[in-house]
KOLVO-538524 format. One record per residue (C-alpha): residue in three letters; z, y, x. Coordinates in steps of 0.05 Angstrom, whole numbers, plus 32768, in hexadecimal, padded with zeros to 4 digits. Each point is the difference from the previous one (the first is absolute). Example, Ala and Ser with C-alpha at 12.3 -4.5 7.8 and 13.67 -1.06 7.14 Angstrom:
<sites>
ALA809C7FA680F6 SER7FF38045801B 
</sites>
This chain:
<sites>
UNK7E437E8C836B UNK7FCB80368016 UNK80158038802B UNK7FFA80337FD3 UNK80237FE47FC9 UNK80387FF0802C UNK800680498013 UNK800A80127FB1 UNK802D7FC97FEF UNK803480138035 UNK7FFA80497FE5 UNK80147FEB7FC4 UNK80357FDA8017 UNK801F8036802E UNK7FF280347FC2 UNK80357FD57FDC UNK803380198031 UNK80297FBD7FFE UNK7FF97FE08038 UNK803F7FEF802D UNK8028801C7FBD UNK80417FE67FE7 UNK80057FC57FC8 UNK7FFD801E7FC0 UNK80187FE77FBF UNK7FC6801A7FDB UNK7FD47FC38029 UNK803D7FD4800A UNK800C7FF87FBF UNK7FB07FE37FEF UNK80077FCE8038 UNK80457FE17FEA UNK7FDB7FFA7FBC UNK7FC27FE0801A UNK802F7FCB802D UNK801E7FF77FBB UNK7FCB7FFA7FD9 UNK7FDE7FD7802F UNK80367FD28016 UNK7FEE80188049 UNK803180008043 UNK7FCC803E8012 UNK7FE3803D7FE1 UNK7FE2803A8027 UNK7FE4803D7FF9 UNK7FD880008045 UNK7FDC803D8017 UNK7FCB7FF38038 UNK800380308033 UNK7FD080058038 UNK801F7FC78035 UNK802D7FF07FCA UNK80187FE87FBB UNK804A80247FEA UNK80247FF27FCF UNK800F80357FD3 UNK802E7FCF7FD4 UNK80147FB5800B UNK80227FCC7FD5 UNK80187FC48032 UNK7FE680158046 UNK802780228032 UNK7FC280188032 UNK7FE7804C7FF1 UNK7FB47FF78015 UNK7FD87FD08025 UNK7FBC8009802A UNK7FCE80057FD9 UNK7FD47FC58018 UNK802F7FD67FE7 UNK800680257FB9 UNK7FEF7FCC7FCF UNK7FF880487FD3 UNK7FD0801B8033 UNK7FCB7FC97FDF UNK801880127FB5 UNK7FEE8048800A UNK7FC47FE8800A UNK7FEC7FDE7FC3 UNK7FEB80297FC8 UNK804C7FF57FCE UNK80287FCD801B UNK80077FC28034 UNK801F7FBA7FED UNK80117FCB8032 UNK801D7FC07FDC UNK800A7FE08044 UNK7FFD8028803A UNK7FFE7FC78039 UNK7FBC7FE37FE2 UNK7FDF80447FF8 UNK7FDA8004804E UNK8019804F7FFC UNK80417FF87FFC UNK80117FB4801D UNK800C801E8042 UNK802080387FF5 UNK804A80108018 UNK802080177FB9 UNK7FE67FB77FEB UNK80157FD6803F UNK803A801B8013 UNK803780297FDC UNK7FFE80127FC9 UNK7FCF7FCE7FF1 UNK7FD980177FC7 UNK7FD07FD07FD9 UNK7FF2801A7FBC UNK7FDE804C7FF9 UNK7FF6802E7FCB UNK7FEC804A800A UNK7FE680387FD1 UNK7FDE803A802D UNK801D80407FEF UNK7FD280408005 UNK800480498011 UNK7FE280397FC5 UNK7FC27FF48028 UNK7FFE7FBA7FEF UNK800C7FE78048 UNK80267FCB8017 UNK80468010801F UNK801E7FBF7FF6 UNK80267FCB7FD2 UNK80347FE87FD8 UNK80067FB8800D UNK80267FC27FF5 UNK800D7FC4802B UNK801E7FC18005 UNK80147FCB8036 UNK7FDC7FC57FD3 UNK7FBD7FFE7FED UNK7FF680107FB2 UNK7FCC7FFB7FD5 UNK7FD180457FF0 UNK802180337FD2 UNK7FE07FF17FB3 UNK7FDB80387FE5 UNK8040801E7FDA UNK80287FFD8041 UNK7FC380238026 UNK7FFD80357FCC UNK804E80098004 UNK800A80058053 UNK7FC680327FF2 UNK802280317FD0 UNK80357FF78033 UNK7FDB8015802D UNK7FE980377FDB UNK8043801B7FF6 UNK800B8008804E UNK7FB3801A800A UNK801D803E7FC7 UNK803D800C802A UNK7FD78005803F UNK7FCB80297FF1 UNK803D80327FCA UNK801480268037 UNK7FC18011801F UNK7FD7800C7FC3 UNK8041802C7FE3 UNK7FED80278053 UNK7FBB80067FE3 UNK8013801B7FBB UNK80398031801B UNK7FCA801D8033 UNK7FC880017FC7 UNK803880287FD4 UNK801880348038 UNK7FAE8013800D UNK7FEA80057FB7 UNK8046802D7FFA UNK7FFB8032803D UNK7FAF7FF3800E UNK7FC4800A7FD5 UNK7FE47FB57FE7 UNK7FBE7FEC7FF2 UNK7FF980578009 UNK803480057FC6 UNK803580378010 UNK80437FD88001 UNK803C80127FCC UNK8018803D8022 UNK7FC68021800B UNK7FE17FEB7FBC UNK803F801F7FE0 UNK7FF6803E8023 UNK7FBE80037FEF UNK800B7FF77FB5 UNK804080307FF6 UNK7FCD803B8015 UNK7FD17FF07FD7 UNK802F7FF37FC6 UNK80168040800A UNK7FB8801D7FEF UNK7FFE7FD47FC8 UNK80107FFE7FB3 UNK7FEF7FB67FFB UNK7FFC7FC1801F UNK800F7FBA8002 UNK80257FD18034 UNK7FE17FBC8005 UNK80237FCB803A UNK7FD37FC18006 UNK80217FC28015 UNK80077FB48008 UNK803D7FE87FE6 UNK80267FD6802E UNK7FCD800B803B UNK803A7FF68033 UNK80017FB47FEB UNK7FB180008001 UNK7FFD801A8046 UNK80327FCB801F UNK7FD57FCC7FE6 UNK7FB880178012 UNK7FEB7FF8804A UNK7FE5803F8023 UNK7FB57FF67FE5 UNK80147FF37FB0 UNK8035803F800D UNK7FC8802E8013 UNK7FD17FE47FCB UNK803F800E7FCB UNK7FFB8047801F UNK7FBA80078003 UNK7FFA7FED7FB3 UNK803980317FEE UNK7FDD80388030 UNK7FBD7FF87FD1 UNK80267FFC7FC0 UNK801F80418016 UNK7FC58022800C UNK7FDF7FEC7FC4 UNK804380177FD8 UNK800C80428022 UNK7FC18014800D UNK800C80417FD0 UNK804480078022 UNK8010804A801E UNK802D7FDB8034 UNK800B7FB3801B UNK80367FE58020 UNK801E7FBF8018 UNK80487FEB7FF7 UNK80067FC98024 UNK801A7FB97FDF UNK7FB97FFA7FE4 UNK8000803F7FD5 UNK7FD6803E7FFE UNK8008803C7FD2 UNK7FD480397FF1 UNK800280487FE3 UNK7FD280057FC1 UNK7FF980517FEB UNK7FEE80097FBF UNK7FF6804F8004 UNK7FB27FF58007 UNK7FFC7FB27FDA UNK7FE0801E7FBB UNK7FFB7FC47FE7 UNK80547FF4800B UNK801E80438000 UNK7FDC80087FB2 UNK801C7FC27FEB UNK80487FF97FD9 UNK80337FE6802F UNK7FFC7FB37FDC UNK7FB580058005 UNK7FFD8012803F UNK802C7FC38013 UNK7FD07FD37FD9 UNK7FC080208028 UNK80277FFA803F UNK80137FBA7FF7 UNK7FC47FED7FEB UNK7FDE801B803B UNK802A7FD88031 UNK7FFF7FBE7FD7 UNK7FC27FF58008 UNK800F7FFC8055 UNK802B7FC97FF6 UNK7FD07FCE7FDA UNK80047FCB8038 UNK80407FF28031 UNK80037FFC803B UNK7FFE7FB7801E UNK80127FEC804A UNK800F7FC08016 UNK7FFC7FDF7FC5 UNK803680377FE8 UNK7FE880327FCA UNK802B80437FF5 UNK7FF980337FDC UNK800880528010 UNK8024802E7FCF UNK7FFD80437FF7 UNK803880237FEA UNK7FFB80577FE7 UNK802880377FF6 UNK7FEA80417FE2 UNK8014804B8023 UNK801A80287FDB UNK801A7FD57FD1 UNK80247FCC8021 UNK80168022803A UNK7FEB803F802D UNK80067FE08049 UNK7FCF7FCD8024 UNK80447FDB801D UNK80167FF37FB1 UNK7FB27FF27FE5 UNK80027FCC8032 UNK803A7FE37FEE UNK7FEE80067FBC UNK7FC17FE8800B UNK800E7FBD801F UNK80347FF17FCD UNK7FC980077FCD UNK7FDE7FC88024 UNK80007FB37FD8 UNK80287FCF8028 UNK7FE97FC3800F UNK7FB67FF47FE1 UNK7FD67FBB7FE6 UNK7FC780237FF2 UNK7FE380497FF9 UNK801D80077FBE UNK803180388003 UNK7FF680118044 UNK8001804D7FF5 UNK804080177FE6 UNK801F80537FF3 UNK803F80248010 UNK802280157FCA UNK804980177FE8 UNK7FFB7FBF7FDE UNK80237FDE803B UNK803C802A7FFA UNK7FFF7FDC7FC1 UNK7FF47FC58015 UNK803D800E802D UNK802A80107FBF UNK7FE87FBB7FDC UNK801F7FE0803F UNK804180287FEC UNK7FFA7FE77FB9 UNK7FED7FBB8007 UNK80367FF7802F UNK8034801B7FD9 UNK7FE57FDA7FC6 UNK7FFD7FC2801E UNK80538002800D UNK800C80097FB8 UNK7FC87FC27FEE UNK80237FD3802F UNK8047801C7FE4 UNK7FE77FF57FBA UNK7FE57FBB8014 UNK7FB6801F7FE2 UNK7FD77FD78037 UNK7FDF7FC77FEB UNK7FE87FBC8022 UNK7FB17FDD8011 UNK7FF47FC4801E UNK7FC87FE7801D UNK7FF97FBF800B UNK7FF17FD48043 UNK7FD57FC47FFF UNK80057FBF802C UNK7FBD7FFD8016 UNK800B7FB78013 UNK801E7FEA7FB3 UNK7FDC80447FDC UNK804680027FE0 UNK802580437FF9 UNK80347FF88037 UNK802480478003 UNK800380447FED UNK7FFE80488016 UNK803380317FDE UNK7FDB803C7FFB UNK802E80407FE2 UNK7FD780327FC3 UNK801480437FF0 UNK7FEF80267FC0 UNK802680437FF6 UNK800680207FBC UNK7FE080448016 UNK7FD47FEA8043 UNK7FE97FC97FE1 UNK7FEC7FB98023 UNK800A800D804E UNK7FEA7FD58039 UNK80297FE3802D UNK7FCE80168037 UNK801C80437FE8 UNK804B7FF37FFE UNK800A7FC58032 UNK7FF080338036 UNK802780367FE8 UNK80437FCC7FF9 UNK7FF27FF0804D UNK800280478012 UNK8044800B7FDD UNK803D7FD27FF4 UNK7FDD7FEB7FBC UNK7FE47FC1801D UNK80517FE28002 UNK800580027FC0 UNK7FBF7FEF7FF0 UNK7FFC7FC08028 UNK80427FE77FE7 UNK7FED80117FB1 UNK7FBB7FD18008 UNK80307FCA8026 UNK802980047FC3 UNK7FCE7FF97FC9 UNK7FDA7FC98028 UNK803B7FD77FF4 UNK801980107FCA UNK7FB77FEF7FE4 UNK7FFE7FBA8025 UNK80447FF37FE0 UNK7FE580077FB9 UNK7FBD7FD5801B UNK80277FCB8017 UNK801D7FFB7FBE UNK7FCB80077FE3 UNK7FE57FB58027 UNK7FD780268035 UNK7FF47FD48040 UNK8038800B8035 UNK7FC47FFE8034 UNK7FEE80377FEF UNK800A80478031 UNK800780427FFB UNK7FE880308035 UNK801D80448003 UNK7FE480368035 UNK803E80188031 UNK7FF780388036 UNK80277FE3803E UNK802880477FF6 UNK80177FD67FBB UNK800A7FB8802C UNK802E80288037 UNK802E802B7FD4 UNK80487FEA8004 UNK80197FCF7FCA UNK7FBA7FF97FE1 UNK7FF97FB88008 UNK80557FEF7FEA UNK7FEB80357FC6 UNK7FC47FCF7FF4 UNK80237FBC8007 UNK803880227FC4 UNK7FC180067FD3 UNK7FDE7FC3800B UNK80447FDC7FED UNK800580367FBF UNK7FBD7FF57FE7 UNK80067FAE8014 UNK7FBD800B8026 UNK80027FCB803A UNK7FF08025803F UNK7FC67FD88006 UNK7FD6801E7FCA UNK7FFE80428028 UNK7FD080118035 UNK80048044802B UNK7FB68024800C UNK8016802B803B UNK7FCC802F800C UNK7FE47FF8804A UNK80008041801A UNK8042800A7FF2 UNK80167FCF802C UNK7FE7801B803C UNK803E80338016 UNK80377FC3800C UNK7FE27FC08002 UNK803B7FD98013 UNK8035801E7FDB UNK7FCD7FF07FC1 UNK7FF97FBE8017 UNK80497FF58000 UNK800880157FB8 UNK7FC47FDC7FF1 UNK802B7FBE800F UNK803980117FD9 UNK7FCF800C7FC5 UNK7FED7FB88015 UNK803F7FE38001 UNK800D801D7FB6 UNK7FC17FD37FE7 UNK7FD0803E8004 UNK7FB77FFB8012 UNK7FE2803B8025 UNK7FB580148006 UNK7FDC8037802C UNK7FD880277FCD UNK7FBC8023800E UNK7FFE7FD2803D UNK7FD780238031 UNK7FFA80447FEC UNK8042801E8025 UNK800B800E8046 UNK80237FC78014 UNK7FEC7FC88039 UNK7FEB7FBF7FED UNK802C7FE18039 UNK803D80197FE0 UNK7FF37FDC7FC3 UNK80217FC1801E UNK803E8023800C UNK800980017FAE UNK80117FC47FE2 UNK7FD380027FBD UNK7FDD7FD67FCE UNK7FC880247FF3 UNK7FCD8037800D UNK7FDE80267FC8 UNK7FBB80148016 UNK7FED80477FE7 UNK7FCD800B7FCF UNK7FD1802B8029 UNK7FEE7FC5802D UNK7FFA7FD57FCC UNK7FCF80317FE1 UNK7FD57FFD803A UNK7FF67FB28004 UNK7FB57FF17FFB UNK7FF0803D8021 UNK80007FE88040 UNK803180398019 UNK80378004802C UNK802A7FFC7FB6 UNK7FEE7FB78002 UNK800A7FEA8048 UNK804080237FEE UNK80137FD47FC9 UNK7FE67FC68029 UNK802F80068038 UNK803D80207FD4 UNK7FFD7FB77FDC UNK7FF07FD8803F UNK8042801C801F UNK802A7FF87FC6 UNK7FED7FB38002 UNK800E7FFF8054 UNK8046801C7FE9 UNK80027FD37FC9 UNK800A80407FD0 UNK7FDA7FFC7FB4 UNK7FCE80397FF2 UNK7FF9801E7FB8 UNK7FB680317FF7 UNK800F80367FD0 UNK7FC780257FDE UNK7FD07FCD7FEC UNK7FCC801C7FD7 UNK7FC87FCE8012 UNK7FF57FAF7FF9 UNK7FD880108045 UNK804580148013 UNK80297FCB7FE3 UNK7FD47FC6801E UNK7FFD80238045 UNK804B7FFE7FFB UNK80067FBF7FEC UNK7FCC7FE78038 UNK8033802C8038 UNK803B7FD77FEC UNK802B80347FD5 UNK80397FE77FE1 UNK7FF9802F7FBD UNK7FE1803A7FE5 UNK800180387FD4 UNK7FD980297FD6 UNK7FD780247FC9 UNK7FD17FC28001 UNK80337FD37FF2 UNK803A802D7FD4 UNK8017804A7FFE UNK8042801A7FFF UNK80207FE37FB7 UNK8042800F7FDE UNK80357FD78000 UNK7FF57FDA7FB9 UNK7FAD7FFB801B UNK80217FCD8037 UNK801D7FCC7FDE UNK7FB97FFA7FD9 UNK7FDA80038040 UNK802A7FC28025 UNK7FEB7FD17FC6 UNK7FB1800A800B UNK7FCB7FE38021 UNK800C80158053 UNK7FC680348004 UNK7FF17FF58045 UNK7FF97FBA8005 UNK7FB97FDF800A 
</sites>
């Protein structure tokens, strides 16, 4: 390795600040997975030091470190993604070599390189065994290589989070890009405000920029920058005063005093002319790394919305649209509107106890389809709302405001009860027994006392074998007590229950803790499956989400297919079954029995 590029990689390495470090679970628990997965006496994560290789986590080997011209890894972090040895004693390298001829006498090798933010080699995650086997298949590769992945994230967390906090504490105290920072900015705007009879707060920002920065390296972060610096400029460049906020936002004071063209307009019209003004900045997003977001701007109005800079801010960045998909929207106005908004949350809560009390809910249920037989093989229960006076209400709207309140009790328990009471009357009605319902849980609803005895008494009222049910547990929720969710997991189990992660792969949790469940299934969530044949990280996503689920012998249901592109991508990946617009929306109860004596629409 040349010189030079020597001298980087072991600043990288030491930047990591984990060298000579305790174990940590965090790593420990990715190589017990990969041993398991693998079927492996050893699993690694080796770190090659200058005259060394350490181990910063190690399944099956009692040594810390070795010297490094012996370090099998020392040759993988060489090679470009990963080194495989089937046989180590008939590979020249390696046939010599003390970890092969003497204790602990390796002979099969596989390492993926793991790499700093800069994109440098700091060492491996590898896997070994004491008899030669043959090369890892593709789908094994690409598994020991999201693996890898997952302990190249928790390396490089803590030291890009040290980048982040120190890019945060300079744009807050210092001036950025020659922005005044928040306190000054503030300052700077309160005296002005105080010559003025109107003006406008407008905070620019990119929602969720926290996430975007941990996964850009130090060049795409300042490119990210860079492009929000220029939209900025373009944005404010009538602005009386520009400021920086840190967390990728910027805000600036807009007088209106001397804007003829604003201060003559009505107060709607001049929200139109102002809108329309900045809508036109946001034509295009802004795409790094293959990852395209999207700035918002959010406005509040002085005097009428509030008289201080500290409230117009706040006010301000409320206004702003959450979480955009395209430049639609992406300008959005403070009003009094969200106090009602707050009120509607009042109402719809309060309504929603007396719907569930008055058993005014109704049932959907979409359908699931074997992709192997194209038959429908289960269902999703999927609650509806209509109220008398608010009329039809989402449950994006009143799911979220159950969770927030004790609601979602009584909620949960009022769906369990109409999904079997409604499988009774199929079953009576000749319906397959095969046949499943899903039902979405929070692990809140899994880990309350009594809820599974409570759920065992109705499944014996209703005469609905246990084994029709399945549990979607959300997989975020998971994430606070893993093992205490495992253990009720089992006795859900041990009832006849299935259980399912939902929205695999969109919460926080580890992959290497998935093992620790014992499940039948992952449900893939429909904003990777939206993304296959794009070529995005979406894909590789849903790629390695089903790959895993087969190493662990789990079954994989797609939700959201909208596409035969999709549906024969999914197919060609292995899924087990599918779900979808494409293939049936949400129907009624009396819509199912029709739909289970058709032709399987997915089947070709």
């Amino acid at each position: 390795m040349p010189a030079e590029r020597e001298v980087r990689r072991l600043e990288d390495l030491y930047a990591l600040d984990v060298l000579d470090t305790p174990p940590e679970e965090r790593f420990d628990r990715i190589t017990r997975l990969a041993r398991r997965i693998f079927d492996v006496p050893y699993a690694l994560v080796s770190l090659v030091d200058r005259d060394r290789q350490w181990f910063k986590s190690r399944q099956g080997l009692e040594i810390t470190q070795t010297p490094r011209n012996i370090a099998i890894c020392d040759h993988a972090i060489r090679e470009t993604s990963h080194l495989m040895v089937p046989d180590l004693t008939r590979d020249p390298r390696f046939a010599h070599n003390p970890l092969v001829t003497e204790p602990p006498h390796f002979r099969f090798y596989a390492g993926v390189v793991l790499k700093s933010v800069e994109g440098r080699p700091v060492g491996t995650l590898c896997i070994m065994d004491n008899e030669p086997r043959s090369a890892l298949d593709n789908n094994q590769l690409a598994l020991l290589r999201d693996l890898g992945a997952m302990v190249e994230r928790e390396l490089n967390e803590g030291h890009r989070l040290d980048l982040w906090r120190q890019t945060l504490v300079h744009r807050t105290l210092y001036q950025a890009d020659g922005l005044p920072g928040e306190k000054l900015f503030s300052e700077q705007s309160q005296q002005t405000l105080t010559r003025s009879s109107e003006a406008a707060m407008v905070v620019l920002g990119v929602n969720e920029y926290a996430l975007s920065i941990l996964e850009l390296s130090s060049e795409q972060q300042a490119l990210l920058n860079r492009e929000l610096a220029e939209r900025v400029a373009s944005v404010f460049r009538l602005a009386d005063h520009i400021g920086t906020l840190g967390n990728g936002r910027y805000a600036a004071l807009f007088v209106l005093d001397h804007n003829l063209l604003l201060k003559s307009a009505s107060n709607r019209h001049r929200r139109y002319l102002a809108a329309k003004a900045l809508q036109a900045e946001f034509a295009r997003p802004i795409q790094v790394a293959n990852r395209r977001v999207y700035p918002t701007v959010g406005v509040s109005l002085f005097p009428d919305n509030a008289q201080s800079v500290d409230q117009l801010l706040v006010q301000a960045e409320l206004a702003r649209p959450g979480k955009m998909t395209s430049a639609i929207r992406a300008i959005g106005f403070y009003s009094f509107d969200k106090e009602a908004q707050l009120q509607r949350s009042v109402l719809i809560e309060t309504r929603l106890r007396q719907a569930i009390a008055e058993n005014r809910l109704r049932m959907n249920y979409q359908p699931k389809f074997d992709l192997a037989s194209g038959k429908v093989s289960g269902l999703e229960a999927l609650v509806r709302w209509h109220d008398p006076d608010l009329g039809e209400i989402s449950p994006a709207d009143f799911v979220p405001i159950a969770e927030r309140s004790d609601i979602i009790r009584d909620l949960t328990d009022w769906v369990l009860a109409a999904v079997c009471h409604q499988y009774a009357q199929w079953t009576a009605q000749g319906m397959d027994r095969g046949i499943t319902i899903a039902v979405n849980l929070s692990a809140e609803d899994l880990l309350r006392p009594n809820f599974l005895q409570w759920l065992r008494a109705l499944l014996d009222h209703t005469g609905t074998p246990a084994s029709a049910l399945v549990l979607e547990i959300t997989e975020g929720s998971l994430v606070d007590n893993v093992e205490l969710a495992a253990e009720h997991i089992r006795e859900a189990k041990a009832l006849g229950l299935s259980v399912h992660i939902d929205d695999f792969g969109t919460g926080y949790s580890s992959l290497s803790q998935l093992h620790r469940l014992p499940l039948d299934a992952l449900k893939v969530d429909r904003s990777f499956v939206n993304e296959i044949g794009t070529n995005s990280s979406g894909e590789l996503v849903t790629n390695a989400i089903i790959s895993l689920a087969k190493s662990l012998r789990l079954s994989v249901v797609a939700e959201g297919i909208e596409t035969d592109a999709q549906l024969t991508e999914l197919r060609k990946l292995g899924c087990d079954s599918v779900q979808g617009f494409l293939l049936s929306r949400p129907l009624e109860a009396l819509a199912v029995t029709s739909l289970l004596t058709q032709t399987a629409p997915c089947q070709q």
